[in-house]
C-alpha positions, 0 to 999 in steps of 0.5 A, spaced: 500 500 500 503 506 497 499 511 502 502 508 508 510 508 505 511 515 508 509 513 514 513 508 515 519 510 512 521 514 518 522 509 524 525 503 518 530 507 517 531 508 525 530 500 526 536 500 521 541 504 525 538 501 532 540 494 527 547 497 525 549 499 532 546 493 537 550 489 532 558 492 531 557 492 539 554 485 540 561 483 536 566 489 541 562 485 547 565 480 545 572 481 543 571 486 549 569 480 554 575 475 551 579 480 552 578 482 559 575 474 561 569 477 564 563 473 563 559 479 564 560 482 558 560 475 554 552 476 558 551 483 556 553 481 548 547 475 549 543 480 551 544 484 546 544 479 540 536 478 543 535 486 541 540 485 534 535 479 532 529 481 534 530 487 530 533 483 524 527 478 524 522 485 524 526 488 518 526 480 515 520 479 516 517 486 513 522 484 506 519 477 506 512 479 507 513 482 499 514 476 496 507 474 493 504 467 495 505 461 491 499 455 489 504 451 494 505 457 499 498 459 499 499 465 505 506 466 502 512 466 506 509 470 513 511 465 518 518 466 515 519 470 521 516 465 527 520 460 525 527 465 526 524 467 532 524 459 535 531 458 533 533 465 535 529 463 542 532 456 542 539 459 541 538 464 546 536 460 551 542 455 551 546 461 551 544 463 557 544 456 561 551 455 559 553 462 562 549 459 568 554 454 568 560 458 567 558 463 572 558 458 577 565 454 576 567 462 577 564 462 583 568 456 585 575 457 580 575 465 581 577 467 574 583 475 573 578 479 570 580 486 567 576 491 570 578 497 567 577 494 560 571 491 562 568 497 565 570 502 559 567 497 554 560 496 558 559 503 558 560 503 550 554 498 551 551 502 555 551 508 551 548 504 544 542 502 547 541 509 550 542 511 542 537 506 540 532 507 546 533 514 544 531 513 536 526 509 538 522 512 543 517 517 538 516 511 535 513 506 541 507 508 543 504 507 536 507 501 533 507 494 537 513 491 534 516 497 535 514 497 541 517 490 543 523 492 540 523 498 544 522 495 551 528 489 549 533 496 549 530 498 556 531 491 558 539 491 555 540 498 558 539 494 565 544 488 563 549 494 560 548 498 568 549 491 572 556 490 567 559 497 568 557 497 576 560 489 576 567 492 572 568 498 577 567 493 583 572 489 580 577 495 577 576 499 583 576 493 589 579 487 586 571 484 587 572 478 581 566 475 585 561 481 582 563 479 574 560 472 575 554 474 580 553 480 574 553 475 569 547 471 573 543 477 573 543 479 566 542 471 563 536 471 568 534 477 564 536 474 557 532 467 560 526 471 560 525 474 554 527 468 550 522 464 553 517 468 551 520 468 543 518 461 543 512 460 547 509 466 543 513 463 537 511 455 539 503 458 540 503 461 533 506 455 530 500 451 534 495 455 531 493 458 538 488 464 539 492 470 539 493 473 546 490 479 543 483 476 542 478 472 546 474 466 542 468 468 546 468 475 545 468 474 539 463 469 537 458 473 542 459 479 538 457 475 531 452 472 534 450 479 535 449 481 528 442 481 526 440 475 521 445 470 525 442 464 528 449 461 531 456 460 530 459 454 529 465 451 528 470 457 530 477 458 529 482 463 529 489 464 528 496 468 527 498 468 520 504 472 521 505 478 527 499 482 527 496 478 521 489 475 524 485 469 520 477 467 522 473 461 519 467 459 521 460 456 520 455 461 520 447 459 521 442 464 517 435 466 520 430 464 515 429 470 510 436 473 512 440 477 507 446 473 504 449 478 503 447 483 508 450 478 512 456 477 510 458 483 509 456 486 516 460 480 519 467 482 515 466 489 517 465 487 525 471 482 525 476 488 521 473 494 525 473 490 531 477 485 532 483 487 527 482 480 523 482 481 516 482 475 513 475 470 514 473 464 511 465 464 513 460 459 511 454 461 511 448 454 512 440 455 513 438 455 520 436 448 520 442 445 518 445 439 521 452 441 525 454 435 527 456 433 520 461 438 520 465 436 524 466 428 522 472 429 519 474 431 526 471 423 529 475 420 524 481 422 527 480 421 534 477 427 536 471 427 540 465 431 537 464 438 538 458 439 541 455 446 540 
């Protein structure tokens, strides 16, 4: 849609400089943390590998998503960005429970670290996720992706403090144990927005109801719409992030408006609930329901009862 390019070129533009920069200091805190041996900045590089992919997954997802469907890809390539949003989440929280461990053996076998070089280095981090959250600010209220992304930053920022403070603690007062405690901190914080990518990831991938929506909020409201007489067989789910699919059986009052119908249906599941693309059947009142779920018997389901 051309109308909305202007709108949404601004805060692209911005996602692509927060990109730039999460991702040439993901690979400084690398260096940085093998440098210094501290496993807090090894953390805080985890922690902003999150922001770096979840920023790239939005960007992927949003080039993707141009790609026409195919006859065999009929939805074409949406869930493109689920998929990397489950391996980026399985990568991360393995990444997280080996620094658990290391942690751990460092409390045990403390470990020389360098907190003069660790602390200059953790600031750095600081200060970028400073910039991105600065960048993207504007654009959080508005957006939900953005949104997402911006509260990632937030979080980062959290993880940058606890590596400055644990690198002057060690730097200032020779504290080796601040370094390992610091990396605890931040793979907990890593831990729990990993989780959340895959359970939301793993949820879409099952067809779950979007959390956004409630099943029977939306089947009173269609039972609501004059000339209905039930709605049957209803099912609702995620495309892609924000994209929203409906199918159902709707049974029609005698004398009831096809068309009329139909049409009220459409406006009050885009305007209301957000969900655009719906499959409705209608069938007349006196329709028997029960066949239109033989199909479900027949794989061992129990029937529906409505």
């Amino acid at each position: 849609m051309k109308h909305t390019h202007s709108h949404s070129h601004s805060p692209v533009k911005k996602l692509w400089w927060v990109f730039a920069l999460s991702l040439t200091y993901m690979v400084a805190e690398i260096i940085g943390g093998l440098l210094s041996e501290s496993l807090a900045l090894l953390a805080d590089a985890g922690h902003m590998a999150i922001d770096t992919a979840g920023i790239g997954l939005g960007l992927f997802a949003a080039w993707i998503a141009t790609k026409p469907p195919s006859s065999k890809k009929t939805f074409g390539y949406y869930r493109a960005e689920i998929l990397a949003a489950l391996i980026n989440g399985a990568f991360l929280i393995s990444a997280s429970v080996w620094i658990l461990f290391q942690a751990w053996d460092r409390f045990t076998n403390p470990h020389e670290v360098k907190g003069a070089l660790m602390s200059w280095i953790a600031l750095g981090g600081l200060l970028v996720n400073l910039i991105g959250a600065k960048l993207l600010h504007a654009h959080s209220h508005d957006n939900l992706n953005l949104r997402g992304v911006w509260l990632h930053l937030i979080s980062d920022l959290l993880g940058s403090v606890s590596a400055v403070g644990a690198g002057l603690l060690v730097w200032k007062f020779g504290w080796q144990w601040a370094d390992p405690l610091s990396s605890i901190f931040i793979s907990l914080l890593i831990l729990v927005g990993a989780w959340k990518l895959v359970s939301e990831a793993v949820h879409v991938l099952l067809d779950g109801v979007p959390h956004e929506l409630e099943t029977t909020d939306i089947k009173a409201a269609m039972n609501e719409v004059s000339g209905v007489s039930g709605v049957f067989d209803l099912h609702i789910w995620t495309i892609a992030s924000g994209v929203y699919a409906l199918s159902a059986h709707v049974a029609l009052k005698d004398g009831a408006s096809h068309t009329g119908v139909l049409s009220a249906l459409g406006a009050l599941l885009k305007e209301r609930f957000s969900i655009t693309h719906t499959t409705i059947q209608l069938e007349p009142e006196d329709y028997h329901h029960e066949e239109a779920h033989s199909d479900h018997c027949e794989l061992g389901q129990p029937p529906h009862h409505h």
